[in-house]
C-alpha positions as CSV (number, residue, x, y, z in Angstrom):
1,X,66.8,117.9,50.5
2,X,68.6,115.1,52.2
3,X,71.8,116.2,54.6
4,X,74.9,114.4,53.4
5,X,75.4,113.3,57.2
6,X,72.3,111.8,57.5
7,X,73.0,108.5,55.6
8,X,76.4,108.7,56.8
9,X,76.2,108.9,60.3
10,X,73.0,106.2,60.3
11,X,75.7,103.7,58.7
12,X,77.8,103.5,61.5
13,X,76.7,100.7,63.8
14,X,77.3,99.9,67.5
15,X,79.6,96.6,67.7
16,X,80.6,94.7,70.5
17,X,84.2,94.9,71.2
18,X,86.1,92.0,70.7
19,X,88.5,90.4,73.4
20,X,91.1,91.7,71.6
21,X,90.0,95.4,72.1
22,X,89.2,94.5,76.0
23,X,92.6,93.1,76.4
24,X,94.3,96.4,74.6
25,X,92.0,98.8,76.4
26,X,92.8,96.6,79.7
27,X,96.5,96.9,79.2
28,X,96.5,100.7,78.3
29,X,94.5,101.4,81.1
30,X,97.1,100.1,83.4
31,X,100.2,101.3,81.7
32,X,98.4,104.8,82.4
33,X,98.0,104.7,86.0
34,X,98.9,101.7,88.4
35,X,100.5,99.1,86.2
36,X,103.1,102.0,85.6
37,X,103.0,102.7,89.4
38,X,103.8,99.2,90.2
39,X,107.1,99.2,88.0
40,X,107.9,102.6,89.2
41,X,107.6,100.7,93.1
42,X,109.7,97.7,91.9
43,X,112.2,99.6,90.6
44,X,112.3,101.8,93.9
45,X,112.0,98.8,95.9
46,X,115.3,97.4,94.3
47,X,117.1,100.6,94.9
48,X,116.7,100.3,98.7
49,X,116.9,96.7,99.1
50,X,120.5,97.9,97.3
51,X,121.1,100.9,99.4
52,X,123.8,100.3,102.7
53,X,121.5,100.2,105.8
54,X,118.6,98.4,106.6
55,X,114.8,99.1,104.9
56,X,113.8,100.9,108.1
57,X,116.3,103.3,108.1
58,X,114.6,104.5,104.7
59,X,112.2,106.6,104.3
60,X,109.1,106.8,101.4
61,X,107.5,110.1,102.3
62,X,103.9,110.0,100.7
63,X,102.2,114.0,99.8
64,X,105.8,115.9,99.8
65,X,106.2,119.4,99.4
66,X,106.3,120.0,95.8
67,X,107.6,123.2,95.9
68,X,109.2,124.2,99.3
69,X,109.0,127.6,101.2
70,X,106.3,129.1,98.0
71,X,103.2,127.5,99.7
72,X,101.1,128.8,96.4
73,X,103.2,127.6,93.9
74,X,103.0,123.9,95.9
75,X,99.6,124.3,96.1
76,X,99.3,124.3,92.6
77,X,101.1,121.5,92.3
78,X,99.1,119.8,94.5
79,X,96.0,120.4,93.1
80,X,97.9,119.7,89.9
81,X,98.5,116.2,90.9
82,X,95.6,115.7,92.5
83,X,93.7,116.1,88.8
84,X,95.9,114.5,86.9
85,X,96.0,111.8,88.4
86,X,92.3,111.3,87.9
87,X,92.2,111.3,83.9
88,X,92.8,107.5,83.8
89,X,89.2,107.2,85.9
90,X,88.1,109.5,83.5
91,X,89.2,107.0,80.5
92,X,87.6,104.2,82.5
93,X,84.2,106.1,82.5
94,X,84.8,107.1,78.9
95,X,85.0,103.1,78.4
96,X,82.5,101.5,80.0
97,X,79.7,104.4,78.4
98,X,80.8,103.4,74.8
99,X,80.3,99.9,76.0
100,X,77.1,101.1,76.8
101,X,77.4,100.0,80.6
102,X,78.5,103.5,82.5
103,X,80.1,103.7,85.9
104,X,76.9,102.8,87.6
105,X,78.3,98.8,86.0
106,X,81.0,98.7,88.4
107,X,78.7,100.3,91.2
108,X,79.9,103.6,91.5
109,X,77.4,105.9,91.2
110,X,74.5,107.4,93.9
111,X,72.1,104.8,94.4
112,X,72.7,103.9,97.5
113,X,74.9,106.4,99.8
114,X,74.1,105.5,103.2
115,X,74.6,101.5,102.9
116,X,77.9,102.6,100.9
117,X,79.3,104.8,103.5
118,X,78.0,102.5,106.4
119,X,79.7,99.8,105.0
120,X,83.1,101.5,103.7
121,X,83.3,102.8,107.8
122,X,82.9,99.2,109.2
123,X,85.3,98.1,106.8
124,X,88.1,101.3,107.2
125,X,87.6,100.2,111.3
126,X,88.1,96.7,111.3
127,X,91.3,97.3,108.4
128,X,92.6,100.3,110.3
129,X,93.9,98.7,113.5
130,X,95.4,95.8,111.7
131,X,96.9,97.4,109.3
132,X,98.7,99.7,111.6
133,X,99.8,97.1,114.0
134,X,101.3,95.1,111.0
135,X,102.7,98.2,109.7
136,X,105.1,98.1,113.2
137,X,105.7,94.9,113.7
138,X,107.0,94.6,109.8
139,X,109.3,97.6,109.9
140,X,110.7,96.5,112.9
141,X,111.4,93.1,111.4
142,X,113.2,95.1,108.9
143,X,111.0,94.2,106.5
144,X,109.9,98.1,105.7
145,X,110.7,101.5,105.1
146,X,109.7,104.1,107.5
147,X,106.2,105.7,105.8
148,X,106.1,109.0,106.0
149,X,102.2,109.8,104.9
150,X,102.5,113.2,104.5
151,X,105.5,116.2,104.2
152,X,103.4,119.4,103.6
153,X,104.2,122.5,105.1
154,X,102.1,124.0,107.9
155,X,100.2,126.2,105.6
156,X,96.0,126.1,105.9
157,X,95.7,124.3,102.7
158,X,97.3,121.7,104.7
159,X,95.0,119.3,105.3
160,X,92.3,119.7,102.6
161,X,95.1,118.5,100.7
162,X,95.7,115.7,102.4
163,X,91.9,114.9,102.5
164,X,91.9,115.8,98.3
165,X,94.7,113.1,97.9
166,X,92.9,110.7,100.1
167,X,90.2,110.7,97.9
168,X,91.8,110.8,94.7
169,X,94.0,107.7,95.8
170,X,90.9,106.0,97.0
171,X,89.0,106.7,93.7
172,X,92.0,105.7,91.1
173,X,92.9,102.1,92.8
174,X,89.1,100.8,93.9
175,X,87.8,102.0,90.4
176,X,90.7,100.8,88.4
177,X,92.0,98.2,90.6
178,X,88.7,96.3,91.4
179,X,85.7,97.6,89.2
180,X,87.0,97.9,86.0
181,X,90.0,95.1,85.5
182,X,87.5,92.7,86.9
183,X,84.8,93.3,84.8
184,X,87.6,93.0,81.9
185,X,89.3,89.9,83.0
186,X,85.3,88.6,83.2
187,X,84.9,89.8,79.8
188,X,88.3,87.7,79.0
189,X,87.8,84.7,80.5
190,X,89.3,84.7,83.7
191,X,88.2,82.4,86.5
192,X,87.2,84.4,89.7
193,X,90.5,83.3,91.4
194,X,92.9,83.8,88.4
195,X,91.3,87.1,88.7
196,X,91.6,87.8,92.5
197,X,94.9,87.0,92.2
198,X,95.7,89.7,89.4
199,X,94.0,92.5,91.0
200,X,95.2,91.7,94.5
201,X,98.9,91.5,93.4
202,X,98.9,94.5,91.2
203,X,97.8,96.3,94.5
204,X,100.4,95.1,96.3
205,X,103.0,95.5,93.7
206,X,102.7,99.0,93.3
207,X,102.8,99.8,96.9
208,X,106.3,97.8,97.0
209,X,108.2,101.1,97.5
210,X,107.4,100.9,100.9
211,X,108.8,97.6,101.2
212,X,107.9,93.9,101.6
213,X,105.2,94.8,104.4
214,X,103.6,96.9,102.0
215,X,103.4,94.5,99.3
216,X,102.1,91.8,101.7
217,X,99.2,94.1,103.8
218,X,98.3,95.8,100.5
219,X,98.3,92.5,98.8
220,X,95.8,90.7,101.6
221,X,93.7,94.2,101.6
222,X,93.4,93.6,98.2
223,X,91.9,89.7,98.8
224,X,89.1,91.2,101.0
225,X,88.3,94.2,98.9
226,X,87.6,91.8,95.6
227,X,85.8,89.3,97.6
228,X,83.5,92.5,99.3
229,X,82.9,93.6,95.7
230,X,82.0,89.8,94.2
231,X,79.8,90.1,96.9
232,X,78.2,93.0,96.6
233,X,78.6,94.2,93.4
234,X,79.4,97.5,94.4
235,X,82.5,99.0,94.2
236,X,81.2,102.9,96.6
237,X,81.8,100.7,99.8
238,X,85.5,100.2,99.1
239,X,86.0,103.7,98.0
240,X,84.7,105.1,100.7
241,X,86.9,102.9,103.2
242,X,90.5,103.5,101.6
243,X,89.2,107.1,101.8
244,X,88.9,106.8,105.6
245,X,92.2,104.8,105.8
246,X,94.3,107.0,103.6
247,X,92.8,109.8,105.5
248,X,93.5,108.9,108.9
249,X,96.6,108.2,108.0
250,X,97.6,111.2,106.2
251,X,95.5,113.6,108.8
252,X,96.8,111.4,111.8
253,X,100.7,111.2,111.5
254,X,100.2,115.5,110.5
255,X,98.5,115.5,114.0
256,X,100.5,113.0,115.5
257,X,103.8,112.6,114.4
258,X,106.4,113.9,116.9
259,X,104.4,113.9,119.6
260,X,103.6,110.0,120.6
261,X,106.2,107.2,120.9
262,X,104.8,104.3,119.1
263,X,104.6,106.2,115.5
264,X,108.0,105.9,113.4
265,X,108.9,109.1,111.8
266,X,111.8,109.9,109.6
C-alpha cells in the first residue's frame, strides 16, 4: 500500500528563487543584524554630535560589563550575546543550502586553512598600523569619540571573552557584510562598483557611533576587503584578519590601557 506522503512530498519541486525573494531575504537579513546596527550608530552618532563638548571627550566603550560586581551573572551575558548575535549567520547558512549553494559559495568553509590564515595575518598587519595611527590623528582632529574596546572586569574569563567577541564580530560582518550581500546584489543585478559601494558603506555606517573616523577607516577597510574577496573568492581570509584586528585591539588596550601615553582612554 502506497503512503499518503509519498505522492505528496514527490510533488513539491525545487524552484529558483526569484529576485524578488533575493531582494526580501537580502533586506531581512540586514534588518536582523547590521542594517539595524547601522541605524542604531546613526542615531547614536547624532546624539553626540548634539551633546555639549567635543566627540573626543565622548566615549563608545565596546565589550562593557553587563552585569557589574556578579562576574557570573555577566558572564552569562556575555556568552549570551556572544550567541545571539550569531543566529543571523546562522539564517545566512540556512539560505544559501536551500539555494542549494552552502557556505562553502561564499568561501567559508575548510578547504584551505593555511593560505586563509596566512593571508588574513598579512592583511590584519598591514591594516593594523594604519588603522591605529588614523584612529589618533582623527580623534585628535576632533573628528572621534574616545574607543574604549573593552570594560570587563578583571575576572579570568576576561580575555576569552574578549577573544569570543572578536570572533563573533569578525564572523557576523565578513559573512554578512561581504559574502552573502554580494552574492545577492550579483543575483540582483548590481554592477561590481554599485556593489562595493553598498557593502563598503554599510560597514562604515554602522560603526558611525564612534564618530566620523570610524565611518571613514571602516568605510575604506571595507573597499579592500570586497576587492580581496572579488579576488579571491574567499571570504576565510578576511575573517581571519578582523579576528586578529578586533583582537588586538580588545586584548591590547586590557593589557595596555593606563599604562602607555600614546593610547586615549576614557
Amino acid at each position: 500500500m502506497q503512503s499518503e506522503a509519498g505522492p505528496l512530498a514527490g510533488s513539491f519541486r525545487r524552484e529558483r528563487p526569484t529576485r524578488r525573494i533575493f531582494r526580501d531575504e537580502t533586506l531581512l537579513v540586514l534588518a536582523l543584524s547590521l542594517g539595524a546596527s547601522a541605524v542604531s550608530a546613526l542615531i547614536s552618532f547624532v546624539g553626540s554630535a548634539t551633546r555639549p563638548g567635543g566627540l573626543k571627550d565622548q566615549a563608545a566603550t565596546l565589550n562593557a560589563s553587563a552585569a557589574p560586581g556578579r562576574p557570573w551573572l555577566d558572564l552569562a551575558w556575555q556568552l549570551f550575546g556572544i550567541a545571539t548575535a550569531l543566529v543571523p549567520v546562522a539564517l545566512v547558512a540556512h539560505l544559501l543550502v536551500r539555494e542549494g549553494a552552502g557556505m562553502r559559495a561564499l568561501g567559508f568553509d575548510r578547504r584551505r586553512p593555511l593560505p586563509d590564515l596566512g593571508r588574513g595575518a598579512v592583511i590584519a598587519a598591514g591594516i593594523g598600523s594604519t588603522g591605529i595611527a588614523f584612529y589618533l590623528a582623527t580623534r585628535a582632529l576632533g573628528f572621534n569619540l574616545t574607543v574604549v574596546p573593552e570594560g570587563l572586569p578583571e575576572v579570568w574569563w576576561k580575555f576569552p571573552v574578549l577573544i569570543l567577541s572578536a570572533a563573533q564580530n569578525s564572523i557576523v560582518e565578513e559573512v554578512i557584510v561581504v559574502g552573502y550581500l554580494l552574492r545577492r546584489l550579483d543575483q540582483l543585478g548590481w554592477s561590481p562598483g554599485a556593489s562595493m559601494a553598498a557593502s563598503s558603506v554599510l560597514r562604515g555606517s554602522y560603526h558611525l557611533y564612534q564618530g566620523i573616523g570610524g565611518f571613514i577607516g571602516n568605510m575604506v577597510m571595507g573597499v579592500v576587503f570586497v576587492y580581496l574577496y572579488r579576488r579571491w573568492g574567499r571570504v576565510g581570509p578576511l575573517v581571519v584578519a578582523h579576528t586578529l584586528l578586533d583582537v588586538g585591539a580588545f586584548v591590547g588596550y586590557a593589557l595596555l590601557a593606563g599604562k602607555v601615553g600614546w593610547l586615549p582612554t576614557a
